[in-house]
Each structure stands twice: as C-alpha cells, then as structure tokens.
C-alpha positions as CSV (number, residue, x, y, z in Angstrom):
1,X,-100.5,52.6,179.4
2,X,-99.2,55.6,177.5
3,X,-97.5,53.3,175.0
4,X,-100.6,50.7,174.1
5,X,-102.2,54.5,173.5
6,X,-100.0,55.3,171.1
7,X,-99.5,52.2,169.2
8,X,-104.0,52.2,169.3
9,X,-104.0,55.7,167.3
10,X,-101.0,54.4,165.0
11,X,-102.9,51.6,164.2
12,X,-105.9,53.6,164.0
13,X,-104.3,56.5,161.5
14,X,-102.8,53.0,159.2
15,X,-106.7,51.9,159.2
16,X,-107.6,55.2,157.7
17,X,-105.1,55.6,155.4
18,X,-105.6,52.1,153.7
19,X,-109.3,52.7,154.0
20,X,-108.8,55.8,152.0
21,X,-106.5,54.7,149.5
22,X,-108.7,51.5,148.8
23,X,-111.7,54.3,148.0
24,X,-109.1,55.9,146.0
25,X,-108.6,53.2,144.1
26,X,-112.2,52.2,143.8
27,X,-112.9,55.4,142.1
28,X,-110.0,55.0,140.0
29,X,-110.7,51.8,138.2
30,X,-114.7,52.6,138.4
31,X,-115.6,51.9,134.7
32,X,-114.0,49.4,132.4
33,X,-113.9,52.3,129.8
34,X,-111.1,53.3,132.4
35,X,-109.0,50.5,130.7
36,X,-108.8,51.6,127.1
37,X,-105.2,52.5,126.3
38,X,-104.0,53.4,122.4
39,X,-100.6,52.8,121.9
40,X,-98.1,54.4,119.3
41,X,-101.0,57.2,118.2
42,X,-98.9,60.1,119.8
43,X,-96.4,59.8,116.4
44,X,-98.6,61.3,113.4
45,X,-99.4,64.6,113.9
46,X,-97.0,66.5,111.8
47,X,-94.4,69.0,113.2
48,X,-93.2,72.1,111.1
49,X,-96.3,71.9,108.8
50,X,-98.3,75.1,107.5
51,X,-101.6,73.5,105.7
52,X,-102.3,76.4,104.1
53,X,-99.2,76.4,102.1
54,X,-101.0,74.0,99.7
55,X,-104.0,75.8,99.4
56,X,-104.3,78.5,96.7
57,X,-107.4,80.2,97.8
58,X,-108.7,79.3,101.2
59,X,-110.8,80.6,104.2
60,X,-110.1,79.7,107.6
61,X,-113.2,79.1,110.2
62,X,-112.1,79.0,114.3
63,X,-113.3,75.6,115.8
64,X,-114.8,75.8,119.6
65,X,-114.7,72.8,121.9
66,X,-116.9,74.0,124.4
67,X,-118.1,70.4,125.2
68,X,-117.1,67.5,127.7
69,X,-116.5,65.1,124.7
70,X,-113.9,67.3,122.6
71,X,-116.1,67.3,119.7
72,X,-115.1,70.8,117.0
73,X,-117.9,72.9,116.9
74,X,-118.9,75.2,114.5
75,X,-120.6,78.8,114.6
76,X,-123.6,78.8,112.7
77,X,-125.8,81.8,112.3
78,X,-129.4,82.0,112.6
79,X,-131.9,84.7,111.3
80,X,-131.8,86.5,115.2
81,X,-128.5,84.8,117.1
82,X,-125.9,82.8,116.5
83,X,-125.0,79.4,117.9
84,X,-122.0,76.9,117.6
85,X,-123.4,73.3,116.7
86,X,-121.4,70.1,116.7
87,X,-119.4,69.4,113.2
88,X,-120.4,65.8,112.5
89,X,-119.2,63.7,110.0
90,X,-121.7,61.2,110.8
91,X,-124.4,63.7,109.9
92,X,-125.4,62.2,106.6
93,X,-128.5,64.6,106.8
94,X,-129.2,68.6,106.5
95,X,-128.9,70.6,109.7
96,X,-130.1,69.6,113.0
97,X,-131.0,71.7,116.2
98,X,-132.3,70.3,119.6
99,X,-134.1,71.1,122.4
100,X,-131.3,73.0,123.6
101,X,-131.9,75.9,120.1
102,X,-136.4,74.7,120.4
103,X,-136.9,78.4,122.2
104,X,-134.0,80.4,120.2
105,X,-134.0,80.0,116.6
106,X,-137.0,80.3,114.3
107,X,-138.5,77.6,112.4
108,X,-142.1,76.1,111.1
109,X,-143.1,73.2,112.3
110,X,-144.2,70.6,109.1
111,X,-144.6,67.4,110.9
112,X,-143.4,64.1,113.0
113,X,-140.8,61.8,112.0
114,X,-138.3,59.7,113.2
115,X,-134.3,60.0,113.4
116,X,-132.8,56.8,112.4
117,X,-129.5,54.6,113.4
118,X,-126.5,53.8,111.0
119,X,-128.3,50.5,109.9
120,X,-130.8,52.1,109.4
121,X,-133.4,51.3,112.5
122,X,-135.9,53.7,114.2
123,X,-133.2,55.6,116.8
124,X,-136.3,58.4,117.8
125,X,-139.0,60.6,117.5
126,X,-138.6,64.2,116.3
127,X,-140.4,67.0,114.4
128,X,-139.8,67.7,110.8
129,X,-139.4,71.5,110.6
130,X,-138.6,74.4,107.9
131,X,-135.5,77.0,108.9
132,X,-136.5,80.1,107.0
133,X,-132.3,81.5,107.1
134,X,-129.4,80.4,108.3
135,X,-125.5,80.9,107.3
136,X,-122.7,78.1,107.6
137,X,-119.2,79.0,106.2
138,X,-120.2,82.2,104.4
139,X,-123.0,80.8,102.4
140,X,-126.8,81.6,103.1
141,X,-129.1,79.0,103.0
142,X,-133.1,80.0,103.3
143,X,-136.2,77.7,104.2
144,X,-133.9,74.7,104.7
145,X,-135.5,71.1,105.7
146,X,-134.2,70.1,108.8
147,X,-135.0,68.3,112.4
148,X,-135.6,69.6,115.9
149,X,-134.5,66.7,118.5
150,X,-134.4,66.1,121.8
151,X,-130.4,66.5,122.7
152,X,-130.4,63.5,124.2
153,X,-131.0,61.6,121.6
154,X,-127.8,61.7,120.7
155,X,-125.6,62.5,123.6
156,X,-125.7,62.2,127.5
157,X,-125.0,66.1,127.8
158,X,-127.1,68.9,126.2
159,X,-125.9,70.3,122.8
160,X,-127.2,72.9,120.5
161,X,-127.3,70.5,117.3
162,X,-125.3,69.3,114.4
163,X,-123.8,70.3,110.9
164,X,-122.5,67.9,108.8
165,X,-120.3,67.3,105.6
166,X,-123.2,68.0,103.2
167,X,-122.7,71.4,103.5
168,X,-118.9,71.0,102.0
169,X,-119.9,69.2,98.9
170,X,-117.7,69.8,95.8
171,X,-115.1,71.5,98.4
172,X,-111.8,70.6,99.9
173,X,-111.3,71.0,103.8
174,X,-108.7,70.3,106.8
175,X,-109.8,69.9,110.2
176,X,-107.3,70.8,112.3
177,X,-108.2,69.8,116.0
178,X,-104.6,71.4,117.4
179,X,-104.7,74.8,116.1
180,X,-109.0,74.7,116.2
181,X,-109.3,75.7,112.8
182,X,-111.5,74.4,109.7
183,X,-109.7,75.4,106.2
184,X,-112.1,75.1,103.7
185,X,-111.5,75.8,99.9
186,X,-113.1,75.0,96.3
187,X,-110.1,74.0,94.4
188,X,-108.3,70.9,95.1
189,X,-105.5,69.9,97.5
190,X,-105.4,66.3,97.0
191,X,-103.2,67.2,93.6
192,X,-100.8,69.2,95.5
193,X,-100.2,66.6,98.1
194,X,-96.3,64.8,98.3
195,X,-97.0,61.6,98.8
196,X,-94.1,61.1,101.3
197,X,-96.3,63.2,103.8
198,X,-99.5,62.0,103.7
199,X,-101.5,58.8,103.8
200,X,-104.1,58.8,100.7
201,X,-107.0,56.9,101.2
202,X,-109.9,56.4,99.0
203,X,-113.0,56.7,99.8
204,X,-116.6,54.3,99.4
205,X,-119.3,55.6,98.4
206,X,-122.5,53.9,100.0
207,X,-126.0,55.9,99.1
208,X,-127.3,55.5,102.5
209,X,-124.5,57.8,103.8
210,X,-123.4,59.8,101.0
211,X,-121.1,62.2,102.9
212,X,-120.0,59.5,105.4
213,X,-115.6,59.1,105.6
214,X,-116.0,55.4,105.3
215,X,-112.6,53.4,103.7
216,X,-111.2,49.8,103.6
217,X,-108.0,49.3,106.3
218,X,-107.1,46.4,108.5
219,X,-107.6,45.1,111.9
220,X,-105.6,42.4,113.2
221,X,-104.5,42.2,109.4
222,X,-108.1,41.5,108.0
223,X,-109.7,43.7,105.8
224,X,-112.4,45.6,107.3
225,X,-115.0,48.8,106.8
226,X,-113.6,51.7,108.4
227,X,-115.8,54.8,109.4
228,X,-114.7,58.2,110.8
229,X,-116.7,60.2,112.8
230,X,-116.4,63.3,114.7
231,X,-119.8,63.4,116.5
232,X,-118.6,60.5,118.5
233,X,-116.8,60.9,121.4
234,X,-115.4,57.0,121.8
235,X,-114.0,54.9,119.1
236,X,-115.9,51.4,119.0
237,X,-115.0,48.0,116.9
238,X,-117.6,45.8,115.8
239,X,-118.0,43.4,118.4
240,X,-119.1,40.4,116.1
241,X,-115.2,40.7,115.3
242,X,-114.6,38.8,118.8
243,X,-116.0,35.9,121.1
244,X,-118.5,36.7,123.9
245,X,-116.2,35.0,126.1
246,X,-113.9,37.9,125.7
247,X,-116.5,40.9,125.9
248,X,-117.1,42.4,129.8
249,X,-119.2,44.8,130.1
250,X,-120.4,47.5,132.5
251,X,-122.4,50.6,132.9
252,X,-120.0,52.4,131.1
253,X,-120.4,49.9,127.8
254,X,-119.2,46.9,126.7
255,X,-115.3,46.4,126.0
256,X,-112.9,43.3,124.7
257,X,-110.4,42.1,126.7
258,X,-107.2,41.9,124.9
259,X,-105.3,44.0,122.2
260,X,-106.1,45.1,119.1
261,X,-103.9,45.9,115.7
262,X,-105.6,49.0,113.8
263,X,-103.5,50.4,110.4
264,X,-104.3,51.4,106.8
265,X,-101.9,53.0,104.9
266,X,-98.8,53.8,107.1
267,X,-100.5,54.3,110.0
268,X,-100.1,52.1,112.5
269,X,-101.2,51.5,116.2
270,X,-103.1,49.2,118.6
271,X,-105.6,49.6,121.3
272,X,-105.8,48.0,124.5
273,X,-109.1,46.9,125.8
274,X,-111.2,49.0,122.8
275,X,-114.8,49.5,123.1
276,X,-117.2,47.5,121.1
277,X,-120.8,47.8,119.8
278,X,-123.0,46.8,117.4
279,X,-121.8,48.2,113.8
280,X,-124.2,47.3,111.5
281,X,-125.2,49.9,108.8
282,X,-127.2,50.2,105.7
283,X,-124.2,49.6,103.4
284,X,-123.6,47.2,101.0
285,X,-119.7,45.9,101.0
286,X,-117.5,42.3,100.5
287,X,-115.8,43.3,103.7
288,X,-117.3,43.6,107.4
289,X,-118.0,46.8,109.1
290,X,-114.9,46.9,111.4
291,X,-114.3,50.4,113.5
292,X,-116.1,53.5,114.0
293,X,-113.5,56.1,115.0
294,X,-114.4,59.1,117.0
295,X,-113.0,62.0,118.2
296,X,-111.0,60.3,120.6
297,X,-108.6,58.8,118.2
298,X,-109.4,61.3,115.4
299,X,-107.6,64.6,117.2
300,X,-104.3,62.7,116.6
301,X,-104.2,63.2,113.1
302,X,-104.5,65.9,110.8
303,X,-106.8,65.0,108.0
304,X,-107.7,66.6,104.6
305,X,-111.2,65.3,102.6
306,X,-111.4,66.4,98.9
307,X,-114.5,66.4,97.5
308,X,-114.0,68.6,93.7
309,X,-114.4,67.6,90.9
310,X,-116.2,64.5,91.5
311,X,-113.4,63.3,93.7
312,X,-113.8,61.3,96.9
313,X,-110.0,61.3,99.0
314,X,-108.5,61.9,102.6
315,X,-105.4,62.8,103.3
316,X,-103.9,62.1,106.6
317,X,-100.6,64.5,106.9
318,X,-97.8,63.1,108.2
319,X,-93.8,63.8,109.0
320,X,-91.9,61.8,106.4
C-alpha cells in the first residue's frame, strides 16, 4: 500500500510539472510578434569610433529612453518646466504635446483639426493650439503652431509628445542610440566622411514629408521605398509585397511567414517572420513603398543625416 502511495504522488508531482511547463510555454509563444528574429544586424555598429572626431564645431545633447519601446527622447523646455518628448523622424510636422503635457505646459487654444496617417488619411481628432515659448537644442522658439493629442493616438502607452527633424533643418546630426547622445552641428560632416566607413545614401525628397529619411534599397533584390523612423517601435514591410496565403495574424499584428532579404549599400541582413502593414503614403515614386524601419532595427546602426547647404545624405558608420 505504501508503494501504490508513492508511485500516486510521483505521478501526481510529473502531472504538475508538465502542466506547468506547457503554461510556460503557452506564455512563451503567446504573440506571433514573438517570432520575429533579424539575422546578421549585430555586425554594423562600429568599434573604436569617436564621431566627434569629424565634427569641427559640435554640441552634444544626452538622449533618455525612459519608455517601454526604446524610443530617444529629447529634453525640451517649456516657458514653466521642462519635459523630455519622443525624437521622431516620422514627425514631418512642428511640435506636438499630448494629453500627458494638456495640464503642464502653456498654450492657446485656436481650434479643431485632425492628425493625419502617412498616406495621408484622417488618423484623429486634435486641437490646433499656439505655444507662446519653448527651447529645443539651444534655440528659442516663441508662439509656435503646434497640436495637443490624445497620447494614444499614437502609442499604446502614455507619452509626453514629439519633436521632429524640422527643427534640424540646414544642420548635420548623429544619433547615437549606444552612448545616448544627439551630436548636432551646422557645418557639414558628409564631406569629411571615408567612404570605406560608411554607407552613403541619398535621400528623396517627397513634399508631403519633407523631413522624412526615406531612400531607395532592396528587398529580396527588388527595388523598393525605404523609410526610417524612430517614433516606431517595430519595423513593418509592406504587406502587398507578399500573398495572403502567407500573412497570419493575431492580436499582436499581422506577420509573413517566411524570410526576408533587407540591404542597401553594404548592409546586409534578413528577418525572419517580419511584421507587415499597410504602407501606403502620399509620395509619388517608380518604385513601391517597401519597409518602414523603427527603432527596433534602427539602434543597430549609427547613423549621420546632413542637411547643409541644400544637401540631403545619411551616413551609416561602419568598421571597414
């Protein structure tokens, strides 16, 4: 009798254990997003490299992070406090607070608008509003045109707002995402640049988004629309690029299943199971939108945009 009870509570402590894992397991593969994998991106950040070495006159802003998404934030002062707002390349506008800033930063109200999508559809409601002072990388700015939003508008977790590249016209800048910094200077680096450690890309020009990163790489060896963005948390490919018969989705989005080749210039790497969305915008191009890469992809590189002087060039830095 003592025996059959101990083999019962063996089988009975196996039971749990399995019932436990399976949960386990469960949670682990919950989402598909859970599946997304990028391969060879680890290579491209470069070692023993001092940006500022090819900057002649320079300041340097510190970045914060203080988000779930990883998406650099910079401090932006207002006429009575200070707040750190998201710095969004896909910000083709002037500054934006939400909900989060309504009761904390002074503004007039002018009236209601909307806030619009890439291709240029009604995204939401939101007030049209005048901000009588405000400083971004040591410059004032006073009775600025601007947007209160709702934060979730944009996001599925509160943020204070966004500041985009507008406010870097005729500048160059680095974003470094590993040291948190934002180097920011008037004269060009693009000139200074060995070509050997850097990937430099042109840049479109569309008059929808006239501050947008958008440039012409490959996918799967076909030309396509690039777009980087650092508001976004998760890269996406267009998904008109594939058949419905290879697109699952769930509550965490919609995702192809298979592999994907992503290069321009000499970078080089694929993702596994990538997200994909609709990617129409208000541009006007011979080749297809093809990937809107977020922050999620874009902390692996090191990138410099130079906007003086008319010009319109990244530059990925890279080991030789």
């Amino acid at each position: 009798m003592m025996q059959i009870k101990i083999i019962t509570k063996s089988y009975n402590y196996v039971f749990i254990l399995i019932f436990f894992f399976s949960l386990y397991s469960i949670a682990e593969a919950q989402y598909l997003r859970d599946k997304t994998n990028y391969i060879n991106l680890d290579n491209y950040y470069p070692t023993d490299f001092e940006i500022t070495e090819h900057y002649n006159n320079y300041k340097t802003y510190s970045l914060t992070y203080n988000n779930i998404f990883g998406i650099p934030e910079v401090e932006v002062k207002f006429k009575n406090n200070s707040s750190p707002l998201h710095f969004d390349f896909g910000n083709s506008k002037n500054i934006i607070i939400t909900s989060e800033l309504q009761n904390l930063v002074e503004y007039n109200f002018i009236d209601t608008s909307f806030t619009y999508h890439p291709d240029g559809s009604i995204r939401d409601k939101v007030l049209e509003i005048i901000i009588p002072y405000f400083n971004v990388f040591d410059k004032d700015y006073y009775n600025e045109e601007s947007a209160l939003v709702d934060w979730n508008t944009f996001s599925t977790n509160p943020f204070n707002g966004l500041i985009g590249l507008k406010y870097l016209t005729d500048k160059s800048f680095t974003l470094d995402n590993e040291s948190k910094q934002l180097i920011i200077s008037s004269e060009s680096i693009a000139e200074k640049i060995d070509s050997n450690k850097a990937v430099i890309i042109d840049l479109l020009n569309f008059a929808y988004h006239p501050y947008g990163i958008h440039f012409v790489g490959e996918i799967n060896n076909k030309k396509r629309i690039f777009y980087f963005d650092t508001g976004k948390s998760h890269t996406a490919l267009n998904r008109d690029l594939f058949p419905n018969e290879k697109i699952l989705t769930d509550k965490s989005g919609s995702f192809y299943d298979g592999k994907v080749n992503i290069s321009f210039g000499k970078i080089n790497f694929d993702i596994e199971y990538p997200r994909v969305k609709s990617l129409k915008r208000n541009i006007e191009n011979n080749y297809e939108m093809g990937i809107e890469i977020g922050i999620d992809i874009l902390k692996y590189f090191l990138i410099s945009v130079d906007r003086t002087n008319n010009k319109n060039t990244m530059i990925i830095h890279i080991d030789e």
